[in-house]
PyMOL Python script that loads the backbone (N, CA, C, O; Angstrom):
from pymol import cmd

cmd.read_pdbstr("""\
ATOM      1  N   UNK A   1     -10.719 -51.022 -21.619  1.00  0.00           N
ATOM      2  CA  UNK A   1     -10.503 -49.640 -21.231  1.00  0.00           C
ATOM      3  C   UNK A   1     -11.224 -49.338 -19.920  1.00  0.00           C
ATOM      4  O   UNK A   1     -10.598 -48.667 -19.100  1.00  0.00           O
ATOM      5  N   UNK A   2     -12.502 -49.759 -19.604  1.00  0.00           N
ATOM      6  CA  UNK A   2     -12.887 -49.780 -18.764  1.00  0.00           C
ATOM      7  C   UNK A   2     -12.305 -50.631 -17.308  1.00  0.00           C
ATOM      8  O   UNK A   2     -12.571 -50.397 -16.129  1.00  0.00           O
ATOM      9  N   UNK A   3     -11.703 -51.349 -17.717  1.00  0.00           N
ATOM     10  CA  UNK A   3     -11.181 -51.883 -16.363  1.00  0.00           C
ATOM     11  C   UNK A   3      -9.827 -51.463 -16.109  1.00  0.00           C
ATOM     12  O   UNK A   3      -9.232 -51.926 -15.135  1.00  0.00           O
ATOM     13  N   UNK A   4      -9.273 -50.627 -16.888  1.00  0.00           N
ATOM     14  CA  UNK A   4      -8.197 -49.615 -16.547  1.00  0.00           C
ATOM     15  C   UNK A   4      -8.436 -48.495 -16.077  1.00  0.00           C
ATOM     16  O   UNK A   4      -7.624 -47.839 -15.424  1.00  0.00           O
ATOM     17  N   UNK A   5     -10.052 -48.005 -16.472  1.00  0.00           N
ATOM     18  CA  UNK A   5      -9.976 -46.691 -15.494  1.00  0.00           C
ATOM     19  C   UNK A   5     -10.597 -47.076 -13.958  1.00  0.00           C
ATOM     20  O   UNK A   5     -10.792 -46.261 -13.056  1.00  0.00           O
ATOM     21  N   UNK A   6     -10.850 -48.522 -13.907  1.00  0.00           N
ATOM     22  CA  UNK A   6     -11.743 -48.793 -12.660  1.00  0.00           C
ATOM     23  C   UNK A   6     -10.500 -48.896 -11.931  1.00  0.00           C
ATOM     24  O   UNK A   6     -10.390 -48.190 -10.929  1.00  0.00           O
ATOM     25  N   UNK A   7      -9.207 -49.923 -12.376  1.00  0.00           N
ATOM     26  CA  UNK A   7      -8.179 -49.752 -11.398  1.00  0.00           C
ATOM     27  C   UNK A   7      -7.603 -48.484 -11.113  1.00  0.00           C
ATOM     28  O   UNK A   7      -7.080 -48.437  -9.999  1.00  0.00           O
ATOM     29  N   UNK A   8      -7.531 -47.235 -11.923  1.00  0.00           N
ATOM     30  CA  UNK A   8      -7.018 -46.279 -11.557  1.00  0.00           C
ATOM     31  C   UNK A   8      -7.825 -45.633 -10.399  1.00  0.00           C
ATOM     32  O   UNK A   8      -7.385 -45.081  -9.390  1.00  0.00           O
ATOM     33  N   UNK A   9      -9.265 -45.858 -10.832  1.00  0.00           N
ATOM     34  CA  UNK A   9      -9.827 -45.002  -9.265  1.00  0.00           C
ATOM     35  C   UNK A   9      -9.908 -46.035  -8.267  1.00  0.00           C
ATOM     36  O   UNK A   9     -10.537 -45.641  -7.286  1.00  0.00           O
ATOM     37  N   UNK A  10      -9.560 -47.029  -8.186  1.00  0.00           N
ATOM     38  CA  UNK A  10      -9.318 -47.579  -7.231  1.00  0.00           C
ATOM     39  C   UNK A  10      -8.374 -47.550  -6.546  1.00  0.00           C
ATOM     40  O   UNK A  10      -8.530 -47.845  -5.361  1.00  0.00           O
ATOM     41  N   UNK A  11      -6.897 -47.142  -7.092  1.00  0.00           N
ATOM     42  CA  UNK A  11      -5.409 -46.965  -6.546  1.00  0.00           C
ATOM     43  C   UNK A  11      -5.897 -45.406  -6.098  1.00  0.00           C
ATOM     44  O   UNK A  11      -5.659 -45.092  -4.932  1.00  0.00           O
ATOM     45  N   UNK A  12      -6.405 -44.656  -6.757  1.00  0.00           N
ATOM     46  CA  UNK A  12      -6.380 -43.523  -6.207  1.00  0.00           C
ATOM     47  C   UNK A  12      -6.966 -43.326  -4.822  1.00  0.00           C
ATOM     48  O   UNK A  12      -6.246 -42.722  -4.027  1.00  0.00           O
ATOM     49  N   UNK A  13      -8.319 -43.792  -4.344  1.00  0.00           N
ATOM     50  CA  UNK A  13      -8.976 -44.490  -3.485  1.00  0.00           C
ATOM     51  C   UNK A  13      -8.215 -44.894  -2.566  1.00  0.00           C
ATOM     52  O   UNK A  13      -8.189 -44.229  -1.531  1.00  0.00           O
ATOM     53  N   UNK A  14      -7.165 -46.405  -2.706  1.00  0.00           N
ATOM     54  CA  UNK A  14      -6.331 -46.901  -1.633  1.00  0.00           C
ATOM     55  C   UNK A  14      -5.730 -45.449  -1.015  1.00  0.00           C
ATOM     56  O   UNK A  14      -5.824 -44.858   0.061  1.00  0.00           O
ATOM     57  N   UNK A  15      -4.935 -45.168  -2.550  1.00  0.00           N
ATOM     58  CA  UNK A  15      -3.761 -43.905  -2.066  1.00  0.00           C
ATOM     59  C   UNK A  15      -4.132 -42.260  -0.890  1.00  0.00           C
ATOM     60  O   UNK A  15      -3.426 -41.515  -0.211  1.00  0.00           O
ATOM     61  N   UNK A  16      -5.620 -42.356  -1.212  1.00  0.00           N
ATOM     62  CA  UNK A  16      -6.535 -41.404  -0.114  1.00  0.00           C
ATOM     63  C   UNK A  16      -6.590 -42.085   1.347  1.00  0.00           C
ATOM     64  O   UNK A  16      -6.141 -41.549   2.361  1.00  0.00           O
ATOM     65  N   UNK A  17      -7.083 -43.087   1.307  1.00  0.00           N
ATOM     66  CA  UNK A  17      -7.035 -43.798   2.475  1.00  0.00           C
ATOM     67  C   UNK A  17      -6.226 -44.229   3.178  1.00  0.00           C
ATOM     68  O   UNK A  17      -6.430 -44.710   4.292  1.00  0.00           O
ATOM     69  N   UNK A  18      -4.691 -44.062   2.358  1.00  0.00           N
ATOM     70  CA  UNK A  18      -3.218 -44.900   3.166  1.00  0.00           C
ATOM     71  C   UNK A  18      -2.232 -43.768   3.727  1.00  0.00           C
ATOM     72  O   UNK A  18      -1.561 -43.561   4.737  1.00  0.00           O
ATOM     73  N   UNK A  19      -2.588 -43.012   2.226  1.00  0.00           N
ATOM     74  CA  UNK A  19      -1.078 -42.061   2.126  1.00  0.00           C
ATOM     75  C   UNK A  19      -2.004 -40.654   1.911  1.00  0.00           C
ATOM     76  O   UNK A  19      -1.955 -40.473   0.694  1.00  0.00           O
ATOM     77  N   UNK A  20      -2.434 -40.086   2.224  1.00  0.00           N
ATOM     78  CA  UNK A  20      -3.396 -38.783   2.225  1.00  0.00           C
ATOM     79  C   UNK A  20      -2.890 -37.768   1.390  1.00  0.00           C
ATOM     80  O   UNK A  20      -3.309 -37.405   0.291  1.00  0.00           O
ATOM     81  N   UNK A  21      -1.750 -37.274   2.178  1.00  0.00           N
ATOM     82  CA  UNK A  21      -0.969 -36.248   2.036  1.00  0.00           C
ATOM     83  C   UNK A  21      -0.267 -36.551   0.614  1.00  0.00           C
ATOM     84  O   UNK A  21      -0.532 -35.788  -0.315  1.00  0.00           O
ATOM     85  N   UNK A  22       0.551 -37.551   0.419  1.00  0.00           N
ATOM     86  CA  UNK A  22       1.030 -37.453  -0.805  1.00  0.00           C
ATOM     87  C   UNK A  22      -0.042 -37.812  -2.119  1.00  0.00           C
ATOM     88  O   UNK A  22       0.007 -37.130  -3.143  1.00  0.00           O
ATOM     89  N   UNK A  23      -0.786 -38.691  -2.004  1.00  0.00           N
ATOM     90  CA  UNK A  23      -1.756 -38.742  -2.959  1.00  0.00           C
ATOM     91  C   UNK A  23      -2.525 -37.540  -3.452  1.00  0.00           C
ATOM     92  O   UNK A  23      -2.728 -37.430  -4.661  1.00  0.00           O
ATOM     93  N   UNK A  24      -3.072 -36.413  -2.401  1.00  0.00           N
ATOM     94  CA  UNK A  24      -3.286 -34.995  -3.413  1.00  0.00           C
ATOM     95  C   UNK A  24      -2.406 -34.525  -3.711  1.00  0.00           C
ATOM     96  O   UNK A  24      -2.545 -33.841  -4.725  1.00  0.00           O
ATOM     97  N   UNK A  25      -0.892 -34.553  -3.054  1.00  0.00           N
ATOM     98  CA  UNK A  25      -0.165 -33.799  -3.990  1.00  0.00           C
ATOM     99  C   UNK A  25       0.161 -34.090  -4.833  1.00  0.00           C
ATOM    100  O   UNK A  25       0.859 -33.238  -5.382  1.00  0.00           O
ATOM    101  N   UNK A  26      -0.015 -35.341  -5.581  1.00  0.00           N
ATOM    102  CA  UNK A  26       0.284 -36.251  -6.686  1.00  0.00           C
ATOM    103  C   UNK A  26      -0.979 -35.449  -7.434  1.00  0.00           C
ATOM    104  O   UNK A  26      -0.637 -34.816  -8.433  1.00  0.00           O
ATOM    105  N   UNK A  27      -2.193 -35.404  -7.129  1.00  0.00           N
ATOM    106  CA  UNK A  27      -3.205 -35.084  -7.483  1.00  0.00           C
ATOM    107  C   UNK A  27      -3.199 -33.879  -7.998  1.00  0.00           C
ATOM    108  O   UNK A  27      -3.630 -33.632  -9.124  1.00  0.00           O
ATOM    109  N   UNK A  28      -2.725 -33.057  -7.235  1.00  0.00           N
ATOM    110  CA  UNK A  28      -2.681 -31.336  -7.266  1.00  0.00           C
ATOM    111  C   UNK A  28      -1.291 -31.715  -8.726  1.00  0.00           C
ATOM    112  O   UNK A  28      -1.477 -31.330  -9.880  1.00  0.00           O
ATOM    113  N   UNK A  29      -0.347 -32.299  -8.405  1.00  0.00           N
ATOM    114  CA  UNK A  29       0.792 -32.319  -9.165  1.00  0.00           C
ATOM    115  C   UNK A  29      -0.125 -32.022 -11.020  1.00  0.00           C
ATOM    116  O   UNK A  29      -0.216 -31.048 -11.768  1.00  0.00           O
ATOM    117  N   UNK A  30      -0.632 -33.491 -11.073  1.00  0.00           N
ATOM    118  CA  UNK A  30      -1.053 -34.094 -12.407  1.00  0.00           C
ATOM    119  C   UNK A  30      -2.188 -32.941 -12.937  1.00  0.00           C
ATOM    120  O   UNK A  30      -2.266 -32.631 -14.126  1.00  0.00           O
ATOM    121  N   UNK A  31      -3.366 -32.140 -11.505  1.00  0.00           N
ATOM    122  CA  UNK A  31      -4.057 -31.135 -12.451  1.00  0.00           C
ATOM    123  C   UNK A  31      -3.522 -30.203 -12.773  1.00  0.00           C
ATOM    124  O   UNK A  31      -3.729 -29.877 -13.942  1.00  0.00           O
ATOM    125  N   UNK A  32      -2.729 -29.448 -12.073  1.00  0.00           N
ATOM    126  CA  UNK A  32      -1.646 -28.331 -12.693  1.00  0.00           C
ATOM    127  C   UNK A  32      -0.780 -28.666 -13.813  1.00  0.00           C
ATOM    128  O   UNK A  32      -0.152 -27.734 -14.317  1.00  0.00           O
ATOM    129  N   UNK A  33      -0.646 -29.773 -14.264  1.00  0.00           N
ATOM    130  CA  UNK A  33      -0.058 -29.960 -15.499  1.00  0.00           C
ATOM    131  C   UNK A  33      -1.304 -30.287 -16.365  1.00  0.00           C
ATOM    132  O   UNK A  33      -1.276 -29.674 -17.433  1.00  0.00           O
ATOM    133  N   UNK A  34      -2.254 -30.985 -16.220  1.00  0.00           N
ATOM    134  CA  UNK A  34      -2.935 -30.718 -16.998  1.00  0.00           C
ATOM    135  C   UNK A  34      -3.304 -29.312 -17.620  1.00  0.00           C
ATOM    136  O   UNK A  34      -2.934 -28.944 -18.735  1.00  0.00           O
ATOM    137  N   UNK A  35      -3.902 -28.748 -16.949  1.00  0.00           N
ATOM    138  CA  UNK A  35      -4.009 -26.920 -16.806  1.00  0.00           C
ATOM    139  C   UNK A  35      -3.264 -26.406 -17.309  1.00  0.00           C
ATOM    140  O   UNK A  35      -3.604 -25.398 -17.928  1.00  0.00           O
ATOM    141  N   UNK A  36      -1.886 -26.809 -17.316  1.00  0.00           N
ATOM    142  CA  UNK A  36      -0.463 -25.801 -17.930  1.00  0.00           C
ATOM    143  C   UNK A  36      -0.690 -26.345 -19.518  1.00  0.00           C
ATOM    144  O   UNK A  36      -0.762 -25.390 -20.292  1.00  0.00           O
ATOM    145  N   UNK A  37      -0.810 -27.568 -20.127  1.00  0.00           N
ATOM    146  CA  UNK A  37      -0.884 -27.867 -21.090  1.00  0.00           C
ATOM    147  C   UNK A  37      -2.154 -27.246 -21.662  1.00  0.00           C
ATOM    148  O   UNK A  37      -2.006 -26.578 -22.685  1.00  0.00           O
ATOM    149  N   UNK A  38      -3.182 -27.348 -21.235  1.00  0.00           N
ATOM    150  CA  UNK A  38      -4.500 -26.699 -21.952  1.00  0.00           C
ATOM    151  C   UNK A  38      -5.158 -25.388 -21.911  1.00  0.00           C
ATOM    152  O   UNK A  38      -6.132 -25.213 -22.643  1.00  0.00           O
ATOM    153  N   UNK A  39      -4.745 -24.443 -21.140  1.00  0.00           N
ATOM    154  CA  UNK A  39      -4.256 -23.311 -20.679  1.00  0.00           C
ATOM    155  C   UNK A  39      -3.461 -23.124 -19.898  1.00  0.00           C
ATOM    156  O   UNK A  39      -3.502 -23.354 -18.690  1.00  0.00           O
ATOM    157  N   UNK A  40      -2.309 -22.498 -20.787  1.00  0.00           N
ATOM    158  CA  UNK A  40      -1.306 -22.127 -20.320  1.00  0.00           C
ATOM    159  C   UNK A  40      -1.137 -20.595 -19.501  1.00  0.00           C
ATOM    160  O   UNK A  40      -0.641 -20.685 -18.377  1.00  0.00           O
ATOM    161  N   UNK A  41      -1.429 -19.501 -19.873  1.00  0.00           N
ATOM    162  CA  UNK A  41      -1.745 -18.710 -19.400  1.00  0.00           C
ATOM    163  C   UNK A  41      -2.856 -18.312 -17.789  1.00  0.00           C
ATOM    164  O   UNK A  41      -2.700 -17.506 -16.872  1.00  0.00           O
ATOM    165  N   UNK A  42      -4.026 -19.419 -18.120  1.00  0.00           N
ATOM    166  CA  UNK A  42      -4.517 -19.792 -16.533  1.00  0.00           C
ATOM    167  C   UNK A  42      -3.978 -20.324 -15.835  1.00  0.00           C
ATOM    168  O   UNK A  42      -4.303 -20.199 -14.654  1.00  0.00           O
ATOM    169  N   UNK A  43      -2.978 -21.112 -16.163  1.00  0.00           N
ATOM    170  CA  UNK A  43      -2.271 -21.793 -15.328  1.00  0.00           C
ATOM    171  C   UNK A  43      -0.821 -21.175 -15.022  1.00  0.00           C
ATOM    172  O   UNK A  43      -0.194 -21.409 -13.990  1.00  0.00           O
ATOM    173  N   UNK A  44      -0.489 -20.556 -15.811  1.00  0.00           N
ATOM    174  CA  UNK A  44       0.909 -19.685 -15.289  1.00  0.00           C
ATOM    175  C   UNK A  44       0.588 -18.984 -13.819  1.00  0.00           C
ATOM    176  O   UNK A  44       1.263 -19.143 -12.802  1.00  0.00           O
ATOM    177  N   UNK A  45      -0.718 -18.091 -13.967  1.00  0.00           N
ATOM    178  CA  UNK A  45      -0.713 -17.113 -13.540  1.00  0.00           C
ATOM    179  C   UNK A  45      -0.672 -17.862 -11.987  1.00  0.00           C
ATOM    180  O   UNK A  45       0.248 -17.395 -11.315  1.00  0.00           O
ATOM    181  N   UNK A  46      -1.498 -18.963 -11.242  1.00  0.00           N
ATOM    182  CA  UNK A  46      -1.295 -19.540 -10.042  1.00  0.00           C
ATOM    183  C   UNK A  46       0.003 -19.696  -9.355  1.00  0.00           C
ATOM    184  O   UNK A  46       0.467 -19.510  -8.230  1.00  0.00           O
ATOM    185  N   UNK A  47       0.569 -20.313 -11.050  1.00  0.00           N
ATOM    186  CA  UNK A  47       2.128 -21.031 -10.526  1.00  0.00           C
ATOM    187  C   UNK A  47       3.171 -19.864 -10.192  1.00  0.00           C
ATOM    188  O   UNK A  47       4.206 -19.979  -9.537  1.00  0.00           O
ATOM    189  N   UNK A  48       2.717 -18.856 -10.724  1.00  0.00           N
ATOM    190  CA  UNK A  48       3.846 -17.615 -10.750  1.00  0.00           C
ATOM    191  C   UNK A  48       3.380 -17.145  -8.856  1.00  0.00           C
ATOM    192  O   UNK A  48       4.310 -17.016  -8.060  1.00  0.00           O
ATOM    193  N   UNK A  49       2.278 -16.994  -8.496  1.00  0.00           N
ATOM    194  CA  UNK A  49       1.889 -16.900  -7.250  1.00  0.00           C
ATOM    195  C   UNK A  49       2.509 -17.482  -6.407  1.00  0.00           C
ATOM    196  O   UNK A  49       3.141 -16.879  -5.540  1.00  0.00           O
ATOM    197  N   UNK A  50       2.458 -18.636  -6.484  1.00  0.00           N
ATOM    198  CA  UNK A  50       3.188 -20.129  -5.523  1.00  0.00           C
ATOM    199  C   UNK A  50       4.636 -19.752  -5.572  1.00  0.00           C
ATOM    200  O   UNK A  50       5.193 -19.927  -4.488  1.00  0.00           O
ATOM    201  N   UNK A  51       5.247 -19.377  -6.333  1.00  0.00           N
ATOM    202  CA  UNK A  51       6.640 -19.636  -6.715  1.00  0.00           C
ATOM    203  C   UNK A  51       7.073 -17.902  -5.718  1.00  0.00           C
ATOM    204  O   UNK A  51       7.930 -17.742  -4.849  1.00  0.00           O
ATOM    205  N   UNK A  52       6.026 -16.804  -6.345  1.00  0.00           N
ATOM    206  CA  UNK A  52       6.397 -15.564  -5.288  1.00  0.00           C
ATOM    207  C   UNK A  52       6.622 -16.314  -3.985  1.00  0.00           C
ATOM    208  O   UNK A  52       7.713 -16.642  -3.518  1.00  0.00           O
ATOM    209  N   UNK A  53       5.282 -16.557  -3.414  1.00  0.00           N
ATOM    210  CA  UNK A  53       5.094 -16.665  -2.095  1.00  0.00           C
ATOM    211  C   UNK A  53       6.315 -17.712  -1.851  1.00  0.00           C
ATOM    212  O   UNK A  53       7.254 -17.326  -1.155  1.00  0.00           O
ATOM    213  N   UNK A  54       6.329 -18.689  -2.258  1.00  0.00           N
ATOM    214  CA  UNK A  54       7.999 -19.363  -1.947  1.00  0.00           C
ATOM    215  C   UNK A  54       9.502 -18.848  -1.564  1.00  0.00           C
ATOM    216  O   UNK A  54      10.378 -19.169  -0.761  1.00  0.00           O
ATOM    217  N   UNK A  55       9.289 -17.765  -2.695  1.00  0.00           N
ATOM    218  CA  UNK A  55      10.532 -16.959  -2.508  1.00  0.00           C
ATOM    219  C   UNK A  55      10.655 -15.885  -1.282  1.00  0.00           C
ATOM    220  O   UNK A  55      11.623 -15.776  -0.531  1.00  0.00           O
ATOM    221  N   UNK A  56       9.353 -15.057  -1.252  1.00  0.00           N
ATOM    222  CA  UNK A  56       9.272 -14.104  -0.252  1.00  0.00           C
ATOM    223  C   UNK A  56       9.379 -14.900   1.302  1.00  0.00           C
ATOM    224  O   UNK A  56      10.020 -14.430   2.241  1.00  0.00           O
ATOM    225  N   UNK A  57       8.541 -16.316   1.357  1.00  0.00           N
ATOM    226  CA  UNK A  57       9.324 -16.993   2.742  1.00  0.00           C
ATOM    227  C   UNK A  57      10.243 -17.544   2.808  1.00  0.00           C
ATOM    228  O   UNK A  57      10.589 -17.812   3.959  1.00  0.00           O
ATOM    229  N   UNK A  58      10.961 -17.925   1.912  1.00  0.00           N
ATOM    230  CA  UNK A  58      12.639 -18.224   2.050  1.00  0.00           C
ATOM    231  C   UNK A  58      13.833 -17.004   2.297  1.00  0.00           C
ATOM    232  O   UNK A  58      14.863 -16.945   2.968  1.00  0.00           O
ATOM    233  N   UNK A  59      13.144 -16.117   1.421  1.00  0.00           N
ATOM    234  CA  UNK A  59      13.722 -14.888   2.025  1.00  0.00           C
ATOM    235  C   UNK A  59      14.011 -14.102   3.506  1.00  0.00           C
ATOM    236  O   UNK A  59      15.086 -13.762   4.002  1.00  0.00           O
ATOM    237  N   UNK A  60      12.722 -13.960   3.978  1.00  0.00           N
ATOM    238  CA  UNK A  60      12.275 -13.453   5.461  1.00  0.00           C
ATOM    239  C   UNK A  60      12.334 -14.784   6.376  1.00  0.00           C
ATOM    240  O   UNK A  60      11.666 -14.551   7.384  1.00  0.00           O
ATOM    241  N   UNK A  61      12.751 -15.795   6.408  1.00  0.00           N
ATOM    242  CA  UNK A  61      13.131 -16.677   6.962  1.00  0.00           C
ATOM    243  C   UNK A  61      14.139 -16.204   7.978  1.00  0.00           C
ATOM    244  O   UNK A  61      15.120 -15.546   7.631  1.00  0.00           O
ATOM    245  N   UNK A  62      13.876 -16.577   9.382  1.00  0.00           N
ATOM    246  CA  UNK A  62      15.371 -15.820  10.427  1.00  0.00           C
ATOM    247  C   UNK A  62      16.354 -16.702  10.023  1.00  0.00           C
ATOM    248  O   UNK A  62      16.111 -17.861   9.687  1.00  0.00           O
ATOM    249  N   UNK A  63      17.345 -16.253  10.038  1.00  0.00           N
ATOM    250  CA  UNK A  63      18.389 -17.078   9.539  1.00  0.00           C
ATOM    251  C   UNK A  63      19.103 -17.697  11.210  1.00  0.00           C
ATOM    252  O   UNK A  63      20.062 -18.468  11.224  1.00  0.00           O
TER     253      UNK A  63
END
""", "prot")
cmd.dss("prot")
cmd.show_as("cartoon", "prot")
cmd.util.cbc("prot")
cmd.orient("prot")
């Protein structure tokens, strides 16, 4: 077990150092689901934010 979580922080590690950008959003991805599963309600309330602000700039977007 231990040398499964050593490779995981180690890929995570590479994945900071190679690929930046997608590795937190992988990151950001996996804690917001964590969060949604273990509070759901703390975690709605962000996602409902994100999802406004999404809509209100797709909206006001110049066409």
């Amino acid at each position: 077990m231990m040398a499964l979580k050593l490779a995981i922080i180690l890929l995570i590690l590479a994945g900071l150092i190679f690929r930046t950008k997608e590795t937190l959003g992988l990151l950001l991805v996996l804690g917001g689901w964590h969060l949604l599963l273990h509070y759901p309600l703390a975690a709605g309330i962000p996602i409902g934010i994100l999802v406004l602000i999404g809509i209100y700039k797709a909206m006001t977007k110049p066409a």
